[in-house]
C-alpha positions in Angstrom: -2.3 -12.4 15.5 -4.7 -15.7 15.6 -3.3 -17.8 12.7 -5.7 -19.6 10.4 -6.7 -23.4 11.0 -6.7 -26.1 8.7 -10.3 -26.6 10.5 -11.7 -23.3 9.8 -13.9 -24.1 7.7 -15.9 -21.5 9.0 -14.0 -18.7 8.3 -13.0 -19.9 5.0 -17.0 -20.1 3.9 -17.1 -16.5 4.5 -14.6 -14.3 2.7 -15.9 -11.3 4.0 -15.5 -12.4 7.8 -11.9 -13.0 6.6 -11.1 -9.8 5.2 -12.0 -8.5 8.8 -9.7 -11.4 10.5 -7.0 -9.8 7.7 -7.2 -6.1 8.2 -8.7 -5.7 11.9 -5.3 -6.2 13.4 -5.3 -7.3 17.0 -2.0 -6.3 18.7 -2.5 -8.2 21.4 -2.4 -11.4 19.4 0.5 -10.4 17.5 3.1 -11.9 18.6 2.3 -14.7 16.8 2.1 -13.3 13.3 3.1 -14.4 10.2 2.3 -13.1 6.9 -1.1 -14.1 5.4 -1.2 -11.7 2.7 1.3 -10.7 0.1 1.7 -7.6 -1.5 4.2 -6.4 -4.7 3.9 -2.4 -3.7 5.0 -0.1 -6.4 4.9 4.2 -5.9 4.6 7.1 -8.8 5.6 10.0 -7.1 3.3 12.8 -9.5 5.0 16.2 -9.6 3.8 19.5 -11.4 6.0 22.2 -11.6 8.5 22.3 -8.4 5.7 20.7 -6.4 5.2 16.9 -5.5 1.7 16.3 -5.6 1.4 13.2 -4.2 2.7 9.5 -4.3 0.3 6.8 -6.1 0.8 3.5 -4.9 -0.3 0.3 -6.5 -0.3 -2.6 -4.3 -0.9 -6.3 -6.3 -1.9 -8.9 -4.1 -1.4 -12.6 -4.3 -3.9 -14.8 -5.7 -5.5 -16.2 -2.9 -6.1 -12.8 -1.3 -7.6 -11.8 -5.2 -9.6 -14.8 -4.7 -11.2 -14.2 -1.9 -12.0 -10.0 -2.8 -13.6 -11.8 -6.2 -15.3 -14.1 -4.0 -17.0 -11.9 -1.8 -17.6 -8.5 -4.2 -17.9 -10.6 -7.7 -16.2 -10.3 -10.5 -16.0 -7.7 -12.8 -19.3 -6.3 -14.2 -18.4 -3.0 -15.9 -17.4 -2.1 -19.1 -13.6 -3.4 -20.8 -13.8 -6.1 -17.9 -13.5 -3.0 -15.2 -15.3 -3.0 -12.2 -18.4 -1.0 -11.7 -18.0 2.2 -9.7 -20.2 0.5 -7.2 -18.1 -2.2 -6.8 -15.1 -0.2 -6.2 -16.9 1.4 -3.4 -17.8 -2.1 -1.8 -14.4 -2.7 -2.0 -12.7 0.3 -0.9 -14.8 0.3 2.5 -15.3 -3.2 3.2 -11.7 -4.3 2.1 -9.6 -1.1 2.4 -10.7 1.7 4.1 -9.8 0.0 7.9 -6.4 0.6 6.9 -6.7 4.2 7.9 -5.9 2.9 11.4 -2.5 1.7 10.1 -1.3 4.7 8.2 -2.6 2.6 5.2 0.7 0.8 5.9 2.6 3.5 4.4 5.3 5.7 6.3 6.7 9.1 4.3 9.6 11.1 5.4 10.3 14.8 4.0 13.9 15.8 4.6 13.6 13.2 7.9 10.4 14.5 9.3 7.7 11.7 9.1 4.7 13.1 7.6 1.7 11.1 8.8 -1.1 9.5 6.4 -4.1 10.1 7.6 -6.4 10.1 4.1 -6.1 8.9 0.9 -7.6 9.5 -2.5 -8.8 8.1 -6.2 -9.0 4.7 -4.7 -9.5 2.0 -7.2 -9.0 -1.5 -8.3 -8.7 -3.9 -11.0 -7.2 -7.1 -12.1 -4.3 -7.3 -13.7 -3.0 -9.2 -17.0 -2.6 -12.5 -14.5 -6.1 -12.0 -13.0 -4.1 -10.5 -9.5 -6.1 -7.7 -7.5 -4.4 -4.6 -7.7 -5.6 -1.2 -5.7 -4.4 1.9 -6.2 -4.3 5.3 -4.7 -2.8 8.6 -4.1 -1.7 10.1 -0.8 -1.7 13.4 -1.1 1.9 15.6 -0.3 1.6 19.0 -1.9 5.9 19.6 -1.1 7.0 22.5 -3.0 10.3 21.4 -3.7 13.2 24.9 -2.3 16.1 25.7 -4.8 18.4 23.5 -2.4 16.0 19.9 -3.1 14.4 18.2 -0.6 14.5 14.7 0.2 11.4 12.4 0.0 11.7 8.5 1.6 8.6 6.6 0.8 8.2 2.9 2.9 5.2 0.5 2.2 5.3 -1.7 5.7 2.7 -3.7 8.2 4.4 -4.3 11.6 2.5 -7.1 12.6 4.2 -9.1 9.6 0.6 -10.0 8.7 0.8 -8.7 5.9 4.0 -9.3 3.7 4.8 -6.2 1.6 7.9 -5.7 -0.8 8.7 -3.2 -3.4 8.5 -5.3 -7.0 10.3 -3.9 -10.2 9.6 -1.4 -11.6 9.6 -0.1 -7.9 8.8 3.8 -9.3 8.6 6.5 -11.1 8.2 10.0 -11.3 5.4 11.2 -13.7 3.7 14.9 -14.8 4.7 17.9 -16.7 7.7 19.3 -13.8 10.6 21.2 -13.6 12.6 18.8 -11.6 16.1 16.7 -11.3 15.7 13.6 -9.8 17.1 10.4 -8.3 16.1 7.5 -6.4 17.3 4.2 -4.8 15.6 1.4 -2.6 17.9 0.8 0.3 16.8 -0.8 3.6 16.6 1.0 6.8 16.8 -0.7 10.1 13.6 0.0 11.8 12.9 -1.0 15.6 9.7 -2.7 16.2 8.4 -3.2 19.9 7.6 -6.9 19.9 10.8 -8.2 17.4 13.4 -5.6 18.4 15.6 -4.3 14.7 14.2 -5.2 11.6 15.0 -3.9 7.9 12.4 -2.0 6.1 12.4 -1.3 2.2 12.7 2.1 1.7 12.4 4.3 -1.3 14.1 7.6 -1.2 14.1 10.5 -4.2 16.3 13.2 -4.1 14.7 15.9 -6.4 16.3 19.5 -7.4 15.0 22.3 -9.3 16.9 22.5 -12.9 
């Protein structure tokens, strides 16, 4: 990954050319990545039922990166201090959307098989109490849970190490009106990456059972 200059001044004068420097990754400059971006991930996993529905992840950036989204797409212009539904649409493709390409940086296992994410839905965004970005969205899982559980591992990850992601307290939940035993823990795996051989990856993983 090219790293950022103290020069350029360029870049920096244009948030939106940025954003594409950020989220266009370039694996052949990656060996030289570091993160420019941090992220506190959190995950709802939203049940109904003996189904899991889908996890809803909240990712809250750091300020400079909330800087630079307010910078480019303005601040807040709807009601409460919210952003238009315009705005989140700016946002979600000019700022998000490229992360398709990446699995939206998010890798699920179900009982060990990876499931791949391919699409998301209900993007949005907002600012929190601290004025840090924060988007959210659901990726979808519809996993009707058997009378012997299943097993659902949820990591939040970039490869490149452009992007710094870590899971933040509260690190999840389990929400909706279900008829499921659960329990979860964050552990971290040892995960083999081409260009820096083993590294350890957060990892989430519920074990949920029909009552």
């Amino acid at each position: 990954m090219i790293p950022l200059r103290d020069d350029s001044r360029g870049w920096l004068r244009s948030p939106r050319r940025l954003l594409v420097l950020l989220f266009l990754i370039l694996p052949a400059a990656s060996a030289v990545a570091h993160p420019h971006i941090w992220v506190d991930s959190r995950v709802e996993v939203r049940a109904a039922g003996t189904s899991l529905e889908a996890v809803r992840a909240y990712w809250t950036f750091d300020p400079f990166f909330s800087e630079m989204i307010l910078f480019d797409y303005g601040r807040p212009r709807g009601e409460g201090g919210a952003f238009t539904a315009a705005q989140v649409e700016d946002i979600r493709q000019g700022a998000f959307e490229n992360l398709r390409h990446y699995g939206f940086f998010t890798v699920l296992r179900v009982d060990g098989e990876r499931r791949a994410v391919e699409r998301v839905e209900n993007f949005s965004t907002f600012l929190d109490g601290e004025e840090s970005l924060v988007y959210a969205f659901d990726i979808p899982l519809n996993v009707s849970v058997p009378p012997a559980g299943v097993e659902l591992a949820v990591s939040m990850y970039d490869e490149t190490f452009f992007t710094d992601m870590m899971f933040s307290e509260p690190y999840a939940t389990v929400s909706g009106d279900q008829d499921l035993r659960f329990t979860m823990n964050r552990t971290r795996e040892v995960h083999s990456i081409p260009i820096w051989g083993e590294m350890n990856r957060e990892t989430i993983v519920f074990r949920f059972r029909r009552r």
